[in-house]
gemmi code that builds the backbone of each chain (N, CA, C; Angstrom):
import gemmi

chains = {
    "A": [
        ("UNK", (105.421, 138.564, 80.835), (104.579, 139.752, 80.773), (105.084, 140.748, 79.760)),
        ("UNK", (104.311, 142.114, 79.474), (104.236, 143.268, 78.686), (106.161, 143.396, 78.935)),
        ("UNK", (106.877, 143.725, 78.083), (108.166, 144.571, 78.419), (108.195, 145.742, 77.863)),
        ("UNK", (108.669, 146.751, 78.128), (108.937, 147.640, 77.174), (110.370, 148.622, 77.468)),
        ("UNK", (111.176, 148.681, 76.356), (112.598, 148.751, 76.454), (112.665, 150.503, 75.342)),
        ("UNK", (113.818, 151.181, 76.501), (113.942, 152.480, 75.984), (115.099, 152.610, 75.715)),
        ("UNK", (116.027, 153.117, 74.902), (117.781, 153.274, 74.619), (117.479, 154.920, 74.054)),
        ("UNK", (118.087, 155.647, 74.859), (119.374, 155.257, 75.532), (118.893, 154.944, 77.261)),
        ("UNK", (119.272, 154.227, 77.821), (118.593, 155.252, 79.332), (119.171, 156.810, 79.664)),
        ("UNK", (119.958, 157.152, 79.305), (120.886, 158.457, 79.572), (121.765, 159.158, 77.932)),
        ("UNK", (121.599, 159.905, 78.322), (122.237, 160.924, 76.746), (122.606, 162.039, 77.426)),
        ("UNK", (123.733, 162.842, 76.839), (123.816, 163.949, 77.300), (124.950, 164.597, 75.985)),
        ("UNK", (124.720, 165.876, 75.692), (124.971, 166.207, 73.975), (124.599, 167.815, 74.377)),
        ("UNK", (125.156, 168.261, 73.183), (125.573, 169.713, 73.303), (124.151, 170.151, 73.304)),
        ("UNK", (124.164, 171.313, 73.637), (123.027, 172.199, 73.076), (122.854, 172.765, 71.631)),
        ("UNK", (121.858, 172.374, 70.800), (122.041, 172.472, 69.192), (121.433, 171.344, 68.864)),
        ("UNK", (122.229, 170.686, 69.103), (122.084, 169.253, 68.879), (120.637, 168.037, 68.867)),
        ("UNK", (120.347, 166.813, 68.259), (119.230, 166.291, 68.092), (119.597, 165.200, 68.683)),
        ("UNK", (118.527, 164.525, 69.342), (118.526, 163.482, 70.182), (117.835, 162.748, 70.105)),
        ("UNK", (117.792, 161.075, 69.781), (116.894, 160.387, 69.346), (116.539, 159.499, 70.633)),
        ("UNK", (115.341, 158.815, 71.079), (115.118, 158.261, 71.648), (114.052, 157.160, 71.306)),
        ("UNK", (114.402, 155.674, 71.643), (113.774, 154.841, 71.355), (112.984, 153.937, 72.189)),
        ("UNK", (111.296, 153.582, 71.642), (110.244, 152.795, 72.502), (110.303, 151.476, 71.902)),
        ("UNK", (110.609, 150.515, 72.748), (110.309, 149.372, 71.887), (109.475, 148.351, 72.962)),
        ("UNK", (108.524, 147.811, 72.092), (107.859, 146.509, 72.959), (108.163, 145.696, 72.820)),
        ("UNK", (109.006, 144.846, 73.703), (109.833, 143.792, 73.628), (108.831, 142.145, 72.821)),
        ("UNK", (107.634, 141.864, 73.487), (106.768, 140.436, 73.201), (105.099, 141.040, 73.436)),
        ("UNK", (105.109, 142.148, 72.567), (103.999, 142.408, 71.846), (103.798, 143.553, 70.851)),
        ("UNK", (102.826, 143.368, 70.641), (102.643, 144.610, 69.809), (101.423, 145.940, 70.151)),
        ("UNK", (102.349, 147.213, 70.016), (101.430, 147.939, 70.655), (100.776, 148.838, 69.699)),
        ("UNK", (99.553, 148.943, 69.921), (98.771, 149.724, 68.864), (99.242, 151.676, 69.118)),
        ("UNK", (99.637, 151.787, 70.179), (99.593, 153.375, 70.749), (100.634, 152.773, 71.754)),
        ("UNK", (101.728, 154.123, 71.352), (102.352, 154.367, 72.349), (102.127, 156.063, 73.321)),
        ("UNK", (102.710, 156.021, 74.132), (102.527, 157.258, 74.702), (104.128, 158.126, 75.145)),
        ("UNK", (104.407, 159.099, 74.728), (105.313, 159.736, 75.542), (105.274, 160.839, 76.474)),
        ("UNK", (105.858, 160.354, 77.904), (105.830, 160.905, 78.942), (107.339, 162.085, 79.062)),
        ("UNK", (106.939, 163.295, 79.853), (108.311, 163.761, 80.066), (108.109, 164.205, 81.845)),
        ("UNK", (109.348, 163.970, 82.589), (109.330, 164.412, 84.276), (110.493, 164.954, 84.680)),
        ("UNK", (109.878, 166.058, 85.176), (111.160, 167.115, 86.177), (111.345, 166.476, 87.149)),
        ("UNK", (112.543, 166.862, 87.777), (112.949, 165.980, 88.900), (111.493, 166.233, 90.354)),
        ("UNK", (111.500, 165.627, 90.608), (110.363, 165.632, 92.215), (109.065, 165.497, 91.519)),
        ("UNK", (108.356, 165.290, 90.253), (107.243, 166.024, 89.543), (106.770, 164.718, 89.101)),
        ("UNK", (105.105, 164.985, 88.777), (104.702, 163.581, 88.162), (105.107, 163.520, 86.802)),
        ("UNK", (104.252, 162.424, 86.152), (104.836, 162.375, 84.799), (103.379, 163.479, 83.893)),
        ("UNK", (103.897, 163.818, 83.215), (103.555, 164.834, 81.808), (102.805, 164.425, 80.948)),
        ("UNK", (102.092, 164.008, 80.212), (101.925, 163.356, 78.667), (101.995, 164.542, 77.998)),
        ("UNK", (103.129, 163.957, 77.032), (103.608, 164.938, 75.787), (102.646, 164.625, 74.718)),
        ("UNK", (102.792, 163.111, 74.193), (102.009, 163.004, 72.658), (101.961, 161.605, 72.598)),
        ("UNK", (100.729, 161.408, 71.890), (100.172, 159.918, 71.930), (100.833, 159.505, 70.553)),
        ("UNK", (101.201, 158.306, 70.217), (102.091, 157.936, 68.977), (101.640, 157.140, 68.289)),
        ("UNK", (100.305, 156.901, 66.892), (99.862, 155.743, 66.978), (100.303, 155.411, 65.564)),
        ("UNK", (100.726, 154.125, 65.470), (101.307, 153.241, 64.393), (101.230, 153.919, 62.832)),
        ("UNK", (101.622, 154.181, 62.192), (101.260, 154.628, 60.629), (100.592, 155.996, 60.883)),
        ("UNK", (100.634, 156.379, 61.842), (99.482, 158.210, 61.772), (100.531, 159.045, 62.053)),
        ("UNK", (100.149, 160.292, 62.326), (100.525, 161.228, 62.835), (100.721, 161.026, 64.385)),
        ("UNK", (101.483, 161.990, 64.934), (101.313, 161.679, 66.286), (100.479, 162.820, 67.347)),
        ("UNK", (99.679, 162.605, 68.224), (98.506, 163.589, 68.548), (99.156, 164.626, 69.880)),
        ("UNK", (100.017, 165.765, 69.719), (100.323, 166.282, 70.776), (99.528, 167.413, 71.791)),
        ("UNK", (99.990, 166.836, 73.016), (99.046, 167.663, 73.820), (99.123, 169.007, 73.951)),
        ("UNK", (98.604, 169.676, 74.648), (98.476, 170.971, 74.682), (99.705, 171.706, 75.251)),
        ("UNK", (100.443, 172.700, 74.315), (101.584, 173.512, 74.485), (103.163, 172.744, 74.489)),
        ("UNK", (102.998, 171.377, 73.657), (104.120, 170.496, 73.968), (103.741, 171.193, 72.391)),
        ("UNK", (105.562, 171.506, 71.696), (105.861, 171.639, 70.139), (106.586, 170.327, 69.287)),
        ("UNK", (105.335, 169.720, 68.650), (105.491, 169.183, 67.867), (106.530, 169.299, 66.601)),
        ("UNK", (107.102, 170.491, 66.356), (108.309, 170.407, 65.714), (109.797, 170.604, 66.390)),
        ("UNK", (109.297, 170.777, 67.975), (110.873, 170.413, 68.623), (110.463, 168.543, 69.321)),
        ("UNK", (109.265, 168.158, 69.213), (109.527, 166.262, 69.797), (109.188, 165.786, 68.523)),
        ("UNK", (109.972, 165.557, 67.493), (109.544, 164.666, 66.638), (108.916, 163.642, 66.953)),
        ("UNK", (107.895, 162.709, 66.299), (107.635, 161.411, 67.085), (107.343, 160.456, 65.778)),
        ("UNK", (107.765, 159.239, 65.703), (107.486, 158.713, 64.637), (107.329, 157.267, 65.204)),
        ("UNK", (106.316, 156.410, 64.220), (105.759, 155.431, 65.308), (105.798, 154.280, 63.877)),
        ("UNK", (106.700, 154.138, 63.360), (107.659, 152.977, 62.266), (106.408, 151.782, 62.471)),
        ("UNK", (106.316, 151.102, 63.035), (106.165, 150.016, 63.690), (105.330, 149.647, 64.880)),
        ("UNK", (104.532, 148.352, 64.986), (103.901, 148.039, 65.922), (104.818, 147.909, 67.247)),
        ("UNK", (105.673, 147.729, 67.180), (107.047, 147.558, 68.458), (107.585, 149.048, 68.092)),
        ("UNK", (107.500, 149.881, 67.611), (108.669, 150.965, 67.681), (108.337, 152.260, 67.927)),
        ("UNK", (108.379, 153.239, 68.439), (108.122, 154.826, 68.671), (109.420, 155.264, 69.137)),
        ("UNK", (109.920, 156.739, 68.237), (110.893, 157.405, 68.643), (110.708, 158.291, 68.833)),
        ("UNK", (111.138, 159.003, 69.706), (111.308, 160.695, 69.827), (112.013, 161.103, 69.819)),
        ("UNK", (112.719, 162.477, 68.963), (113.639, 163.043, 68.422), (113.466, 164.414, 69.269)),
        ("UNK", (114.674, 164.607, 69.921), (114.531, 166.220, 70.520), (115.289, 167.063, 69.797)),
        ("UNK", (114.276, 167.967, 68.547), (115.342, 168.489, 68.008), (115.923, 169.342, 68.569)),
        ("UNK", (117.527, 170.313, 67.991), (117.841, 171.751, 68.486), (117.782, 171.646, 70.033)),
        ("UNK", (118.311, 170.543, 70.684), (118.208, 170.737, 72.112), (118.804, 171.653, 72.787)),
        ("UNK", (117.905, 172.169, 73.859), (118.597, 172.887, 74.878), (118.858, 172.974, 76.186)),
        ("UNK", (119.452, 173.516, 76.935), (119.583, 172.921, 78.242), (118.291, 172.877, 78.842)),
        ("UNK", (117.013, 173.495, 78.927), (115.533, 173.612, 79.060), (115.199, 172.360, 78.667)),
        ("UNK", (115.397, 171.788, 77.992), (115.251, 169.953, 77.401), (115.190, 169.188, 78.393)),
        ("UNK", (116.322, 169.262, 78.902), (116.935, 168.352, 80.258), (115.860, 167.505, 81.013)),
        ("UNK", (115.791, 166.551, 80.813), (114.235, 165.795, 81.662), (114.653, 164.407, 81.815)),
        ("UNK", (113.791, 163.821, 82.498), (113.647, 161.938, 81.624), (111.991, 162.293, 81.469)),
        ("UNK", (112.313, 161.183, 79.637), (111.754, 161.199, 79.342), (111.517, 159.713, 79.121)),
        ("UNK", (109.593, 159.293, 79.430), (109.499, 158.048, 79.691), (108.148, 157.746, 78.865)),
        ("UNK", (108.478, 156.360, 77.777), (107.217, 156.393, 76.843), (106.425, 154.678, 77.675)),
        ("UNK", (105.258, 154.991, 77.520), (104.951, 153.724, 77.594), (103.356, 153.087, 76.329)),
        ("UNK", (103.506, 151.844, 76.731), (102.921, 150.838, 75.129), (101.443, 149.636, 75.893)),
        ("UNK", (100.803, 149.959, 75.040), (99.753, 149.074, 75.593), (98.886, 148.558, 74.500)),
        ("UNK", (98.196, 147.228, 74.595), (97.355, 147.208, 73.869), (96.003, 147.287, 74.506)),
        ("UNK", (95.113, 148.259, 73.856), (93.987, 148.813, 74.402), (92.906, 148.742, 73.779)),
        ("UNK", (91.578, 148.542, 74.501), (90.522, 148.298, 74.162), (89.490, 148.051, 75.004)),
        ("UNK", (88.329, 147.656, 74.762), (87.426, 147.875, 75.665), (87.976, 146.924, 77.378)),
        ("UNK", (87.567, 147.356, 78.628), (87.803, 146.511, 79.736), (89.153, 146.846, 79.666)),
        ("UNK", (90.104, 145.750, 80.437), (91.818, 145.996, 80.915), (92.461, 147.484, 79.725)),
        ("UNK", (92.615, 148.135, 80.364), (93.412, 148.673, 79.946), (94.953, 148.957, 80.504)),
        ("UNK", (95.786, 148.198, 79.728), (96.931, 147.914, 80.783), (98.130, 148.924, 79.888)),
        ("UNK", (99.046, 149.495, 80.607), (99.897, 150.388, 79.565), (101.655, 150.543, 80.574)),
        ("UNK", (102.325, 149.535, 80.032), (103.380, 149.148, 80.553), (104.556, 150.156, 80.291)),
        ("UNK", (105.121, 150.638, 80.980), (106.046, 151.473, 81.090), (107.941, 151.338, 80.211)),
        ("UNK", (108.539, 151.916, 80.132), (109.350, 151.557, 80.038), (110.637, 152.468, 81.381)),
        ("UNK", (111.876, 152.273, 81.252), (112.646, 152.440, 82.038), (113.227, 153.942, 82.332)),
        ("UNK", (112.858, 154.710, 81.135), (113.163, 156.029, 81.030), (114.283, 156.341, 80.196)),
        ("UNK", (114.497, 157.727, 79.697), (115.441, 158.275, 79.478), (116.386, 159.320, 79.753)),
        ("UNK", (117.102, 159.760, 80.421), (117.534, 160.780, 81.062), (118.629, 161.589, 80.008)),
        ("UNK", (117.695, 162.992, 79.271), (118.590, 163.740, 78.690), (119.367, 164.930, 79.215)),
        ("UNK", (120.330, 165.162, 79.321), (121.017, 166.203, 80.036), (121.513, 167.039, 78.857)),
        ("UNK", (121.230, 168.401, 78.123), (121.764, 169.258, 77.417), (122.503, 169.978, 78.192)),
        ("UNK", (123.829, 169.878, 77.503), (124.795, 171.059, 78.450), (125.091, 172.615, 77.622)),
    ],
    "B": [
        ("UNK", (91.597, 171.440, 82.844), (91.445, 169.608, 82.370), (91.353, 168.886, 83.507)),
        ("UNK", (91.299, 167.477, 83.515), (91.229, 166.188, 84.466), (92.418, 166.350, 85.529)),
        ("UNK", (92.397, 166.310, 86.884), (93.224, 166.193, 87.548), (92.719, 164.932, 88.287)),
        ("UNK", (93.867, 164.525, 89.383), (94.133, 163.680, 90.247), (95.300, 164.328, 91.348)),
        ("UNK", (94.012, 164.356, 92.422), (94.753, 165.005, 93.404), (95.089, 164.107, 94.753)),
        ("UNK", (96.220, 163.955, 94.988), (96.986, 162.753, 95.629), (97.808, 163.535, 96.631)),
        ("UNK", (97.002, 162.702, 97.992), (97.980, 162.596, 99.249), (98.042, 161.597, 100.440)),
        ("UNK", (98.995, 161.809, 101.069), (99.810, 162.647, 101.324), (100.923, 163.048, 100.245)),
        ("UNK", (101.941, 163.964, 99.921), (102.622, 164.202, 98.931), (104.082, 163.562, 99.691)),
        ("UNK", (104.147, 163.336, 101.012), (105.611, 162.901, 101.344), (104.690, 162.149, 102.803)),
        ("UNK", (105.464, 160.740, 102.920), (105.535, 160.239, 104.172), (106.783, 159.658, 104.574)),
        ("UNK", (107.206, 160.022, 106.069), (108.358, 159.151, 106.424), (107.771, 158.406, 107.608)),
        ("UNK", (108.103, 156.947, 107.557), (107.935, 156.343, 108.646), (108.862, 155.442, 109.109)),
        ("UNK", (108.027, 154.876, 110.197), (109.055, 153.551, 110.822), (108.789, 152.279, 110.269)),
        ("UNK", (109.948, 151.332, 109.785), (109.610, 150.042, 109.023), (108.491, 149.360, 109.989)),
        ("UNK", (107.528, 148.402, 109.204), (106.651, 147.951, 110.053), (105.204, 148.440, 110.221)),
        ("UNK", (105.188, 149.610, 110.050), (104.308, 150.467, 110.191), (103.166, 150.329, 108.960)),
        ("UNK", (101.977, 150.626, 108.940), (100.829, 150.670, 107.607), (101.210, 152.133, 107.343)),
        ("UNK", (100.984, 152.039, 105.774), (100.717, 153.238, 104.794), (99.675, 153.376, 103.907)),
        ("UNK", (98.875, 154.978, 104.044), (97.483, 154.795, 103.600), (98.059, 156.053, 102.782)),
        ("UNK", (97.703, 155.992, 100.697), (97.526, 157.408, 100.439), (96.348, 157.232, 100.059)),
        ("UNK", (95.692, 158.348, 98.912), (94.736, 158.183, 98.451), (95.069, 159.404, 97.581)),
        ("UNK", (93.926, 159.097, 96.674), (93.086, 160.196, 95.075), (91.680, 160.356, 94.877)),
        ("UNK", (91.811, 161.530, 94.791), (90.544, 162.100, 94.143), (90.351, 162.674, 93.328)),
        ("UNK", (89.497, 162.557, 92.550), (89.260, 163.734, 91.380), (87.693, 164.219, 91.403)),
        ("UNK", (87.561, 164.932, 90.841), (86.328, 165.977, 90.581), (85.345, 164.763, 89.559)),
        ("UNK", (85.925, 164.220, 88.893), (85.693, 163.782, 87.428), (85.393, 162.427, 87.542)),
        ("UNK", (84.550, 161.360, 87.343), (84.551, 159.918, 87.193), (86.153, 159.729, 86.373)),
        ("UNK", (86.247, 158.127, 86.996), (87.591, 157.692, 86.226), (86.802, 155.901, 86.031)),
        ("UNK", (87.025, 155.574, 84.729), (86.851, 154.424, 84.389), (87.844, 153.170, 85.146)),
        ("UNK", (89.015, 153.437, 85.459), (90.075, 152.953, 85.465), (91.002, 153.739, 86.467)),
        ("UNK", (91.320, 152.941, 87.736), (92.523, 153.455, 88.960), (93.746, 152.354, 88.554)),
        ("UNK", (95.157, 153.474, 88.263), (95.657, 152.277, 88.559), (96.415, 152.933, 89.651)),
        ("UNK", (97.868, 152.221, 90.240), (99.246, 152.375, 91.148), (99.870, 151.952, 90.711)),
        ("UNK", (101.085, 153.471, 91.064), (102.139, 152.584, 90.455), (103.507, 152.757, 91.266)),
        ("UNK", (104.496, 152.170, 91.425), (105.715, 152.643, 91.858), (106.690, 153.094, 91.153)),
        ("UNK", (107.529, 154.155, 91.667), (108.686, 154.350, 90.526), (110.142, 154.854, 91.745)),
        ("UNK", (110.783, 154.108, 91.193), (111.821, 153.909, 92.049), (112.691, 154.946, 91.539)),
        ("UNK", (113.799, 155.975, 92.232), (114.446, 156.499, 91.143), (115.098, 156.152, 89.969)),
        ("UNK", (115.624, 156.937, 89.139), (116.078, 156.799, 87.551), (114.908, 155.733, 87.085)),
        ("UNK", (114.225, 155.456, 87.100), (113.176, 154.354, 86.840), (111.768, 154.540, 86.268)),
        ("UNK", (111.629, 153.653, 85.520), (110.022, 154.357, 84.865), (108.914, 153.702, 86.179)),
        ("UNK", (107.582, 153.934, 85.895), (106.536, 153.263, 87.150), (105.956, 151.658, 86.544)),
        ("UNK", (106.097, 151.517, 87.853), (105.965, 149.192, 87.545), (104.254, 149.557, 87.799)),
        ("UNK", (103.293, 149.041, 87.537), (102.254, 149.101, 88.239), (102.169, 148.219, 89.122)),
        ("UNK", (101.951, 148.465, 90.297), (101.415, 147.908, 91.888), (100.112, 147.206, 91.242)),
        ("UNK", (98.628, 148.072, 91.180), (97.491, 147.221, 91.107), (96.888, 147.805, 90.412)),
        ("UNK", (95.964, 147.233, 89.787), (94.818, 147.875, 88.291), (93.428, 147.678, 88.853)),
        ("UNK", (92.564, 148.438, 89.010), (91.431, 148.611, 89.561), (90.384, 149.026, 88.323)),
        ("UNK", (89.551, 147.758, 88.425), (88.543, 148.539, 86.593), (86.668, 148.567, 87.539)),
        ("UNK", (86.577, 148.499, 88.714), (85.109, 148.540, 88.832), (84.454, 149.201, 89.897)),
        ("UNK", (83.896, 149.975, 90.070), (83.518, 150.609, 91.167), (83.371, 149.518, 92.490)),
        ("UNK", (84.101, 149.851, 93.590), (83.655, 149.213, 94.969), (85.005, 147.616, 94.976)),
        ("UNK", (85.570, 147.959, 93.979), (86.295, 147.116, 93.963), (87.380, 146.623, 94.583)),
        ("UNK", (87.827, 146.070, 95.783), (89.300, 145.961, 96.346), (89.939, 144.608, 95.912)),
        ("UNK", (91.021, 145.377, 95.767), (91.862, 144.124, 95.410), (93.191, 144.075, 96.149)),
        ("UNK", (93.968, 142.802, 96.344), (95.252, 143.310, 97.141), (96.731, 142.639, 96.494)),
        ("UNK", (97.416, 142.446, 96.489), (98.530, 142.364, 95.994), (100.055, 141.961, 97.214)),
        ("UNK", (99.927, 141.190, 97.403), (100.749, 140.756, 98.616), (100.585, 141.971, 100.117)),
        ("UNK", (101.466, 142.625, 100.305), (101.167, 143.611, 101.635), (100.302, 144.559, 100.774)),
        ("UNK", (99.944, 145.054, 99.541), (99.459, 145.946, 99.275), (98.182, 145.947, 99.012)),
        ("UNK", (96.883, 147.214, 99.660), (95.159, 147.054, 98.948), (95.333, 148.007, 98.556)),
        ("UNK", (94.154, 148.264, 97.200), (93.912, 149.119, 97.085), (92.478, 149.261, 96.303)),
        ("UNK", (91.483, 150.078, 96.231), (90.149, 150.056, 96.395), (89.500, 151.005, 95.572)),
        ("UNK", (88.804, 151.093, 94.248), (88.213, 151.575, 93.510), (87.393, 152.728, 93.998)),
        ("UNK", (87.219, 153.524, 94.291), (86.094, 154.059, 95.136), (84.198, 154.099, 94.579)),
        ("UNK", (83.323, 154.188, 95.296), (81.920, 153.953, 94.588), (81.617, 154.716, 93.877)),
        ("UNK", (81.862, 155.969, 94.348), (81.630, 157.353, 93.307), (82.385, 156.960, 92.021)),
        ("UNK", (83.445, 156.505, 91.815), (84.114, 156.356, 91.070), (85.076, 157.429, 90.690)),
        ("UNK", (85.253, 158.569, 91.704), (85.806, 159.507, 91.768), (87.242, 159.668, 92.786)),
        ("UNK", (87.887, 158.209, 93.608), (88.527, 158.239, 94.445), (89.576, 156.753, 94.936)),
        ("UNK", (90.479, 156.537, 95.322), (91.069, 155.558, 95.425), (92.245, 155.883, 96.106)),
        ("UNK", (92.030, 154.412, 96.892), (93.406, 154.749, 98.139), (94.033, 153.380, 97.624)),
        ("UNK", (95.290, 153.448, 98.160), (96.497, 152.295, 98.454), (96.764, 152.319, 99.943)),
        ("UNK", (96.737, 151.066, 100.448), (97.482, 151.108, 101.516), (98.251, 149.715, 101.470)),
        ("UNK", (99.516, 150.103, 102.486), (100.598, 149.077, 102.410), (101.113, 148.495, 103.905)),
        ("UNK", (100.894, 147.370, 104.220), (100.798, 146.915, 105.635), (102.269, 146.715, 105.724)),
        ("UNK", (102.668, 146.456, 107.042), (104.094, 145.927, 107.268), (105.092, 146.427, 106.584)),
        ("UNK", (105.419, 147.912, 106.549), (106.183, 148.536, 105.824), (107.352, 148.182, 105.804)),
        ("UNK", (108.393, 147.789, 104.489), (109.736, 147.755, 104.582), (110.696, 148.318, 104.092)),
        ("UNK", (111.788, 148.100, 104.271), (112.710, 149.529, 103.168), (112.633, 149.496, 102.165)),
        ("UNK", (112.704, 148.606, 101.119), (112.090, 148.287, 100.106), (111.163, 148.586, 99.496)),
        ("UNK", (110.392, 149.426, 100.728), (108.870, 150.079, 99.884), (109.286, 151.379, 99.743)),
        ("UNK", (110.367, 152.145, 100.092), (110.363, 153.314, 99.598), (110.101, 153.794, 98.165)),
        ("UNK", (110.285, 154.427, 97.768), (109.943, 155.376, 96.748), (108.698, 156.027, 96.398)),
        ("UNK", (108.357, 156.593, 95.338), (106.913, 157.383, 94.627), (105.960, 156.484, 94.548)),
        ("UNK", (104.758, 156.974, 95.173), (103.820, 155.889, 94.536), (102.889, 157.254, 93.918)),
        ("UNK", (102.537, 156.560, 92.913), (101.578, 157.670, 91.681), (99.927, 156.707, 91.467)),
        ("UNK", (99.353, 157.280, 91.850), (98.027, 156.923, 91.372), (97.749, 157.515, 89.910)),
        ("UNK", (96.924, 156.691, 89.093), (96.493, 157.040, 88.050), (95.087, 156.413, 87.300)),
        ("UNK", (94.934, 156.890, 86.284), (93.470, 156.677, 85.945), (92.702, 157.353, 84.750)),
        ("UNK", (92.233, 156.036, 83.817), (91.112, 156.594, 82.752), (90.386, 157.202, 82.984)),
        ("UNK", (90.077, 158.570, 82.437), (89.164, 159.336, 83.088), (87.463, 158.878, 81.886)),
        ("UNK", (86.592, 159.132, 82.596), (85.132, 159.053, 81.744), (85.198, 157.612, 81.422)),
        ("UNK", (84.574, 157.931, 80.343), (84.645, 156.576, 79.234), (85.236, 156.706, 78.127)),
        ("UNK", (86.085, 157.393, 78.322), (87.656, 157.710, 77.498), (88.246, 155.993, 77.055)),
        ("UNK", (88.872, 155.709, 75.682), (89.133, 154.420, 75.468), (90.871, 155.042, 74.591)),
        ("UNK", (91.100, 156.403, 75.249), (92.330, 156.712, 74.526), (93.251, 156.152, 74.896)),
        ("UNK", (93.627, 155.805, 76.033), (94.437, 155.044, 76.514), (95.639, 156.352, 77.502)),
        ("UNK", (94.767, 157.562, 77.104), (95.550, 158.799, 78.156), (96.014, 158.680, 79.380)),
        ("UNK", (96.453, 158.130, 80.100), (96.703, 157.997, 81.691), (96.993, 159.419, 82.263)),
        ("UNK", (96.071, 159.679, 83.704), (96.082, 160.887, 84.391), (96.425, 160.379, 85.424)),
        ("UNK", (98.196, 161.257, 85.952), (98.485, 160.868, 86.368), (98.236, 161.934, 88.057)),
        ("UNK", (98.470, 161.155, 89.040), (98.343, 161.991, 90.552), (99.719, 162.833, 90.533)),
        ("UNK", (99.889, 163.528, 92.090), (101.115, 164.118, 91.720), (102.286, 163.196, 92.410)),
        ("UNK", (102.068, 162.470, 93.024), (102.871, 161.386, 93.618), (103.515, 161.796, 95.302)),
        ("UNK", (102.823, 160.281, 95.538), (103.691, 160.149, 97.377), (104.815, 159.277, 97.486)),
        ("UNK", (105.902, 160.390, 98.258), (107.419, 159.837, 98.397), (107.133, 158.868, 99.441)),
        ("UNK", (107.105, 158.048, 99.628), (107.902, 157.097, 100.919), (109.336, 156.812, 101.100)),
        ("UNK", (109.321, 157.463, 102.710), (110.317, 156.850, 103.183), (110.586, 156.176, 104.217)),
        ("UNK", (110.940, 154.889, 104.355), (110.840, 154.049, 105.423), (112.093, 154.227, 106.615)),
        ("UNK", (112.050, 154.142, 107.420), (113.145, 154.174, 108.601), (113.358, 152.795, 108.999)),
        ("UNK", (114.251, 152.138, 109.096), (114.992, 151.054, 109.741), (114.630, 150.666, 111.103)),
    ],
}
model = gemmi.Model(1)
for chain_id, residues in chains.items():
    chain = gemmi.Chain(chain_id)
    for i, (resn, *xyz) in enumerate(residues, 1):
        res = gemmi.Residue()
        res.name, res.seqid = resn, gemmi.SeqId(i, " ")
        for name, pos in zip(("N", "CA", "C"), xyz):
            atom = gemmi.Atom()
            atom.name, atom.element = name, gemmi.Element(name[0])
            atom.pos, atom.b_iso = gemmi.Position(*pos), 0.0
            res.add_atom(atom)
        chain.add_residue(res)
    model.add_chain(chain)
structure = gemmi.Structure()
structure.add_model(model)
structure.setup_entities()
């Protein structure tokens, strides 16, 4: 089935500091990825949709120049937290699907847990 | 915007026991799914629901499209410890083909021994 693999699962780095995080689809290729962010007890968020060669489409009041997002590749989406701060602190969880009319299936990956100190 | 409003928000029970949540929204949804998420963990999907009136089940687990197309429950028979954690309902809203997932706010389970 769909895999989808995130590194780091855990980071934790000064405050200042930039933080990269990586989506990868292990045995397919995904046209759109999505990145999710969750407070502890809370559902998940959608930050910004990531689609292959474009720009990436962020949602409402998420800053696109503190989540970088860059989408390299049919397997690849990163998100960069720039200037982190302890307010950062989340997991953050992207997931990859290929989509189109009927199934729409959108497989998760494992998360990332950033801790700014 | 689109919500998905999901409860119960916490259940504790006794292993053995059935578990019923459910979702609603204001809004048609093309697409219900479930999902589990265990802590530190992203969500596995449980079951994918694409048609109005639709049930489908998944070993101990149903769960059921609603007709309006505005609603959907999970329930989980023979509860075990193993079933603890979040379950999150979610769902294409309209005839949206973005691939946006709206997510519920999620029910904790916790099972008792």
């Amino acid at each position: 089935g769909a895999v989808v693999s995130q590194h780091p699962s855990w980071v934790i780095c000064k405050s200042g500091t930039s933080v990269k995080i990586e989506c990868r689809s292990l045995d397919f290729q995904a046209t759109t990825m999505f990145w999710y962010r969750q407070f502890p007890k809370q559902s998940l968020m959608l930050m910004a949709t990531s689609n292959e060669g474009s720009k990436a489409t962020y949602e409402q009041g998420v800053e696109k120049d503190k989540f970088l997002i860059n989408h390299a590749s049919l397997t690849l989406s990163t998100l960069t937290v720039t200037s982190a701060h302890p307010e950062d602190s989340s997991f953050y969880i992207c997931s990859a699907g290929r989509l189109g009319a009927g199934a729409n299936v959108l497989t998760f990956g494992a998360g990332s847990r950033l801790t700014v100190l | 915007g689109q919500q998905l409003n999901q409860s119960p928000q916490s259940m504790f029970i006794q292993e053995g026991e059935d578990v019923s949540m459910n979702c609603t929204s204001s809004s048609i949804f093309n697409t219900w799914l479930w999902y589990k998420q265990d802590p530190g963990e992203g969500p596995v999907l449980l079951i994918a629901l694409y048609k109005a009136g639709e049930l489908t089940s998944n070993g101990r687990l149903t769960a059921q499209f609603g007709i309006t197309r505005k609603d959907s429950f999970l329930n989980i028979s023979a509860s075990i410890p193993s079933d603890v954690g979040i379950y999150f309902c979610a769902g294409f809203p309209g005839s949206s083909n973005t691939g946006k997932l709206i997510f519920g706010q999620g029910t904790t389970l916790q099972v008792k021994p």
